[in-house]
C-alpha positions in Angstrom: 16.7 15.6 -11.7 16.2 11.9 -11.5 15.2 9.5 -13.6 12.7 7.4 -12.1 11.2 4.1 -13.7 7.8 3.3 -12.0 6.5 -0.5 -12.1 2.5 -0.7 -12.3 1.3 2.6 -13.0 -2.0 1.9 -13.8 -2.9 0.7 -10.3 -4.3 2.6 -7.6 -0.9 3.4 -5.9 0.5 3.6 -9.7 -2.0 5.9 -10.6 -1.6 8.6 -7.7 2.5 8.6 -8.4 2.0 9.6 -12.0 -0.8 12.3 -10.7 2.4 13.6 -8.2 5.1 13.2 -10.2 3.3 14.9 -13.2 5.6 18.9 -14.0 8.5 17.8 -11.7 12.0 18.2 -12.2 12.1 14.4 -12.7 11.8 11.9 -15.2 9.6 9.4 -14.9 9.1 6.2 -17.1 5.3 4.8 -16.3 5.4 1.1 -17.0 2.0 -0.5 -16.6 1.8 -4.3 -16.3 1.3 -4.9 -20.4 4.3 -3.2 -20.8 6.5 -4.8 -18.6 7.4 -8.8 -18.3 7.9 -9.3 -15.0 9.7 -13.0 -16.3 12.3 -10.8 -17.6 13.5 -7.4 -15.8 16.7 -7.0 -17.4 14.5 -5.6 -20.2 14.8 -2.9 -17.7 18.2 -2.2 -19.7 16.7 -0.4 -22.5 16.3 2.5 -20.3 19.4 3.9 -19.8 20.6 5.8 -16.9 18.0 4.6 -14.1 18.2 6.4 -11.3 15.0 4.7 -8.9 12.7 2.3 -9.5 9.3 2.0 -7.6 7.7 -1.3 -7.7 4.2 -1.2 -7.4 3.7 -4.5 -9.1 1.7 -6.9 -6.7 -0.6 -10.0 -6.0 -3.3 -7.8 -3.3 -6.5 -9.9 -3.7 -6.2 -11.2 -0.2 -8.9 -13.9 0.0 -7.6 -15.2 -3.8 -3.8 -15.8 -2.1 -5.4 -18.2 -0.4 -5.8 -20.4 -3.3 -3.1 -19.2 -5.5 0.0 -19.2 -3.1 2.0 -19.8 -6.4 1.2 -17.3 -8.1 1.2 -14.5 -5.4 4.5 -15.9 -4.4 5.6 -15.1 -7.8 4.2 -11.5 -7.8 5.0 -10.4 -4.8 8.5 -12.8 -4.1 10.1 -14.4 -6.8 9.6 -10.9 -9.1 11.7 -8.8 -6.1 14.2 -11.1 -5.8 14.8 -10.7 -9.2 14.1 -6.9 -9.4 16.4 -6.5 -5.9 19.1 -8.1 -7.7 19.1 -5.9 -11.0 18.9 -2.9 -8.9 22.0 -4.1 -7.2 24.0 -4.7 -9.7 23.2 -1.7 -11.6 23.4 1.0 -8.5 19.1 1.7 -8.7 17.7 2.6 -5.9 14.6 0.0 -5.3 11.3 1.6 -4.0 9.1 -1.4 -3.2 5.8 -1.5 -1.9 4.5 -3.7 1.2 1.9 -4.3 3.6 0.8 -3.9 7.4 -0.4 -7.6 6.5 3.2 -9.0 7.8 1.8 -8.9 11.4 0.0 -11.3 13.1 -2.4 -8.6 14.5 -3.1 -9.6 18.4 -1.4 -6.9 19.8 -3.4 -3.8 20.3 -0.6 -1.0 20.3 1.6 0.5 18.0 3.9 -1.6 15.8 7.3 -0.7 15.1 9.4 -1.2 12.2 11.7 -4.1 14.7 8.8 -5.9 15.9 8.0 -9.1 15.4 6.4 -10.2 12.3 4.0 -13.2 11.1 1.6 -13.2 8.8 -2.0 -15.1 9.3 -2.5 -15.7 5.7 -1.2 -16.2 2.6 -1.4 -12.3 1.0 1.1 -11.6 4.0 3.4 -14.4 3.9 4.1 -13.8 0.3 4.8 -9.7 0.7 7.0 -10.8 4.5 8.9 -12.9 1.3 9.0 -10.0 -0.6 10.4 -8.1 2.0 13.4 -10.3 3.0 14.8 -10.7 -0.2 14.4 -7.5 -0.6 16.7 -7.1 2.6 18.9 -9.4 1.5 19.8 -9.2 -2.0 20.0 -4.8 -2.2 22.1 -2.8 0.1 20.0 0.6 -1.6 16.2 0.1 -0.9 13.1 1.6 0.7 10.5 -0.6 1.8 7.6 1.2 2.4 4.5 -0.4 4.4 1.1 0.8 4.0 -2.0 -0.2 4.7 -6.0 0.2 3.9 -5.2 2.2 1.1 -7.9 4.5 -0.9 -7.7 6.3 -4.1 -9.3 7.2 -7.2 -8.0 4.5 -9.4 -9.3 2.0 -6.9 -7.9 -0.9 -6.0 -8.3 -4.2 -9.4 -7.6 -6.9 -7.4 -9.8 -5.9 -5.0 -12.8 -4.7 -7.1 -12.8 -1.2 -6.1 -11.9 0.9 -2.9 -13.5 0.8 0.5 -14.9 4.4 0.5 -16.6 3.3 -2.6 -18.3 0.6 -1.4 -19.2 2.2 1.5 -21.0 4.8 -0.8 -22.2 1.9 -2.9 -24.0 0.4 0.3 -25.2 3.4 1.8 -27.0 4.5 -1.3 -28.6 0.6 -1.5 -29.3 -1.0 1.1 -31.6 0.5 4.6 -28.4 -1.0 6.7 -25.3 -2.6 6.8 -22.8 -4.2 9.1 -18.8 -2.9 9.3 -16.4 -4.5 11.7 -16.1 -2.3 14.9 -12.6 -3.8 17.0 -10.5 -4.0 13.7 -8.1 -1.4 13.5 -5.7 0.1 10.5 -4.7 3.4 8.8 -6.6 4.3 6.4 -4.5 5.8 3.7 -4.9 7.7 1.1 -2.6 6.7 -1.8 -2.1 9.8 -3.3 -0.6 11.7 0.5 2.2 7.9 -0.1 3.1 9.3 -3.5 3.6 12.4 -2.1 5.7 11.0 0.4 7.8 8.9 -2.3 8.5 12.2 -4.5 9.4 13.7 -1.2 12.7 10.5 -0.6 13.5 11.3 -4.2 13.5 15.2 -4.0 15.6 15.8 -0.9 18.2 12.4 -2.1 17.5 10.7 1.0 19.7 7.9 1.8 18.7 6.6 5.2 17.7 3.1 3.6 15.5 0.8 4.9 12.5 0.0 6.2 9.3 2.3 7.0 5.6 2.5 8.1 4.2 4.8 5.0 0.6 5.4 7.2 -1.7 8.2 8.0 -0.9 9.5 11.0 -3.6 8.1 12.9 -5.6 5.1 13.3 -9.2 3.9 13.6 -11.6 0.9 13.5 -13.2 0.6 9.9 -17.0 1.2 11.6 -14.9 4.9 12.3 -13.9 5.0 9.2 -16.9 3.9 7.5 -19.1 6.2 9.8 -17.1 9.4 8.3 -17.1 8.1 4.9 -20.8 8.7 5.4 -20.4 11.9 7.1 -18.6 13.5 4.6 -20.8 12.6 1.9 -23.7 13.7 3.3 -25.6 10.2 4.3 -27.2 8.6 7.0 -24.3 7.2 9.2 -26.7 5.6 11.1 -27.3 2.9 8.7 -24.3 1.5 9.6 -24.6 -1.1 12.6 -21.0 -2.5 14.1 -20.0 -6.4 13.6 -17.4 -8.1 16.0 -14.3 -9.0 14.3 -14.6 -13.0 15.8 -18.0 -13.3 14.8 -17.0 -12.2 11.1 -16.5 -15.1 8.7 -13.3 -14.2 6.3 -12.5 -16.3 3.7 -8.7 -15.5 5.0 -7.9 -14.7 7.8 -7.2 -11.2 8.5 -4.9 -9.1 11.5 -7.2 -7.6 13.8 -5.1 -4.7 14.8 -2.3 -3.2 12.4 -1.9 0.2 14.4 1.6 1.4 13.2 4.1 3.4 14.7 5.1 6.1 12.3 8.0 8.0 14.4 10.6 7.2 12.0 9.0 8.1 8.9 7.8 11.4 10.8 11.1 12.4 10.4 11.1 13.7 7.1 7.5 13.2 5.9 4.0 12.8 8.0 1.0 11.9 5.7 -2.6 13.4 6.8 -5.1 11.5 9.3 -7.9 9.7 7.9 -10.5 12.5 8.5 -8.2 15.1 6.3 -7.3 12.5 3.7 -10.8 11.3 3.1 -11.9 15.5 2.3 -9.1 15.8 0.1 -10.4 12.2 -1.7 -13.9 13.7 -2.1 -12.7 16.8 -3.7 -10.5 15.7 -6.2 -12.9 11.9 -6.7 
């Protein structure tokens, strides 16, 4: 058994880990972000005996980064430096959380782990900070990329999910556009807390860094087109938008397609098509 202390459980992520790691053999300590300062971590120390900690504390409203590079730099940089370091020097094993948003996006084939990174807006410049202090100040970490993810909490600094608002559209509106030539993983959150209790079950101690993805990628007018499908509504109201043409407030990568062969090693998380049915039952 382990004891496991999880930062931001009442986010989306957050919210599926509790769901997972609910009748386990493990302990785990659900901090949500009322209950934990993030100006002071060695509060931390009242919990004795920590074994992992998962940060799912971050800064994710994209387009606000943009105008608040101090804060999200905060969030998702200055907090993990200090977090990295108490995890050091007390033997924790860090879980963090980070984006596909690291890459630049112009490169239409699958990223690895070792490729190049560079973010095109703030949101990703602040979690590539993240990331290298990470790196840098803890020799015992997983960083875990994921991207597009989906789940039944939704997502606050986002104002929802995008299978909601898909839902949200189709039931108001006689059309509406979705970008065709962007491409990601859409992942369902709950299928990466699955694959967290999974590292902490089996001990695993290859640290480092990994894509945490479905297995398979698509453009979000695919994805958007089965959200429909599923649900039972016109898919046809959908009509595709070219990525250049769209007007961003940040900028975003256009293709995030990431290579998943190390994670598959020990733990492969569902397509899009599967994840979204399991989503829609459980919703």
């Amino acid at each position: 058994m382990a004891k496991v202390v999880l930062l931001g459980a009442n986010g989306q992520l957050g919210s599926d880990i509790v769901r997972i790691f609910t009748n386990t053999q493990h302990e785990l300590v659900a901090l949500t972000r009322d209950k934990f300062d993030i100006n002071n971590v060695t509060s931390l120390d009242n919990l004795a005996n920590i074994d992992y900690i998962i940060n799912c504390i971050a800064y994710t409203n994209v387009d606000g980064a943009e105008n608040n590079y101090t804060l999200a730099n905060q969030i998702n940089a200055a907090f993990t430096y200090d977090l990295s370091r108490y995890c050091n020097s007390n033997n924790i094993v860090l879980i963090h959380i980070s984006t596909d948003y690291v890459f630049a996006g112009d490169k239409d084939r699958l990223l690895q782990e070792s490729d190049n990174v560079l973010p095109v807006n703030n949101y990703g410049l602040t979690k590539l900070n993240g990331e290298i202090l990470v790196s840098n100040y803890h020799d015992k970490y997983f960083i875990f990329r994921v991207a597009s993810l989906y789940g039944v909490a939704g997502a606050s600094g986002k104002g929802g999910n995008f299978v909601n608002t898909m839902l949200r559209l189709a039931n108001t509106r006689d059309s509406f556009g979705v970008i065709a030539d962007q491409y990601s993983h859409p992942t369902h959150s709950l299928d990466v807390a699955r694959c967290l209790l999974y590292f902490i079950d089996k001990q695993i101690t290859d640290y480092g860094l990994y894509h945490c993805v479905g297995y398979d990628s698509c453009s979000w007018y695919e994805f958007a087109k089965e959200i429909l499908l599923q649900s039972g509504l016109d898919k046809n109201k959908i009509q595709p938008l070219d990525f250049n043409e769209y007007k961003f407030i940040a900028k975003r990568p256009q293709y995030t397609k990431l290579s998943t062969s190390k994670l598959d090693k020990y733990f492969i998380l569902n397509g899009y098509k599967q994840a979204l049915i399991e989503y829609f039952r459980i919703e």
